[in-house]
Each structure stands twice: as C-alpha cells, then as structure tokens.
C-alpha positions in Angstrom: 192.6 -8.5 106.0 194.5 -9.8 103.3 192.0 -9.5 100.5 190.6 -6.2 101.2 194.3 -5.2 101.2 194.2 -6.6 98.2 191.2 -5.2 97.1 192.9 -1.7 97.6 196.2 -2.4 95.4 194.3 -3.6 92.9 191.8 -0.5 93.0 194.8 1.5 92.4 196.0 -0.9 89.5 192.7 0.4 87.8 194.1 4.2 88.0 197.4 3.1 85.7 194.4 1.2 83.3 192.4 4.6 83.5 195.0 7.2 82.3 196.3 5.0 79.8 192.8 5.0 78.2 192.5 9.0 78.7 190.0 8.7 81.7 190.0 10.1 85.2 191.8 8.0 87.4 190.4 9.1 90.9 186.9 8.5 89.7 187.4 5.3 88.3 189.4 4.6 91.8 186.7 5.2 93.8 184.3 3.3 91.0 187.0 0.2 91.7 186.5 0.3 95.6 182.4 0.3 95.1 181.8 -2.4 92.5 184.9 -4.5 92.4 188.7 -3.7 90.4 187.6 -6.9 88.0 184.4 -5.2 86.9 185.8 -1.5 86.3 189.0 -2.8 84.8 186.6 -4.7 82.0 183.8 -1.5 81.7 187.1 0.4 81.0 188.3 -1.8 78.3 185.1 -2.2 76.8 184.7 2.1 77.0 187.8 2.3 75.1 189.7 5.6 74.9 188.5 8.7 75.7 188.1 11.1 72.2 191.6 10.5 69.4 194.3 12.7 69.4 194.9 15.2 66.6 198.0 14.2 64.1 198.7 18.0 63.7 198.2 19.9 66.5 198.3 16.8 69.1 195.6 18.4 70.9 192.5 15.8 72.3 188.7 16.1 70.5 185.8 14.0 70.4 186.0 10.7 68.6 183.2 11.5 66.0 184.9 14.5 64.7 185.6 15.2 61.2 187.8 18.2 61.7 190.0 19.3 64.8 188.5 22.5 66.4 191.9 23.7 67.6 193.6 23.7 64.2 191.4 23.0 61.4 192.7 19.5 60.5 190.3 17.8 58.6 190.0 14.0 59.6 188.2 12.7 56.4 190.2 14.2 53.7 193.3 12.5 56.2 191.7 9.0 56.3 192.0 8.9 52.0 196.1 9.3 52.4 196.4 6.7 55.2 194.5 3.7 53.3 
C-alpha cells in the first residue's frame, strides 16, 4: 500500500516538473501513473521547455523562430546585441 501511495505523490511531483518546463501537467500525470514518475520526470528533462518566451511582448512561440508572430521581434538581429 505504501509504495503505490507513493507511487501517486510522486506522479503528482511530476505535474510541479511539468509546468515549470511549459508542458501540460494532467497529461504528463497520467503519463507518470502508466510508465513510472522516474521515467516521465527524465523524458521531461531531456524534452526540455516547451517553445522561448518573447523578450518584448512576453508572449510564448516556437523554439525555431526567428521572429515573434505576435509583435514582430526579430530573434536573430537580438542574438548579435546579447553576445
């Protein structure tokens, strides 16, 4: 009884993992209960983050993109000010 309890907490330790990375909790819960917390807590980590976050509008888009579709910011001519 114990582990399965245990099982369970740490299933819902994988939701706290999932929105930190920008991923749907819930699904990634119910991924946890199926295959084991251990095992979705390292594909997560190894997925990484979800998309990056715009530096001028704040708004979410695809990790590939080169400019924001909500604003316009351009992500290349950026990168050349940051280095």
């Amino acid at each position: 009884m114990f582990a399965v309890l245990m099982w369970f907490v740490f299933s819902l330790a994988i939701i706290l993992l999932a929105r930190r990375l920008e991923r749907s909790g819930i699904i990634w819960f119910f991924i946890s209960l199926v295959i084991s917390p251990l095992l979705s807590g390292i594909i997560l980590l190894v997925l990484g983050q979800n998309g990056k976050k715009c530096p001028k509008c704040a708004e979410k888009v695809k990790k590939d993109a080169h400019v924001c579709r909500h604003c316009g910011f351009d992500f290349t001519a950026s990168q050349g000010l940051i280095r």
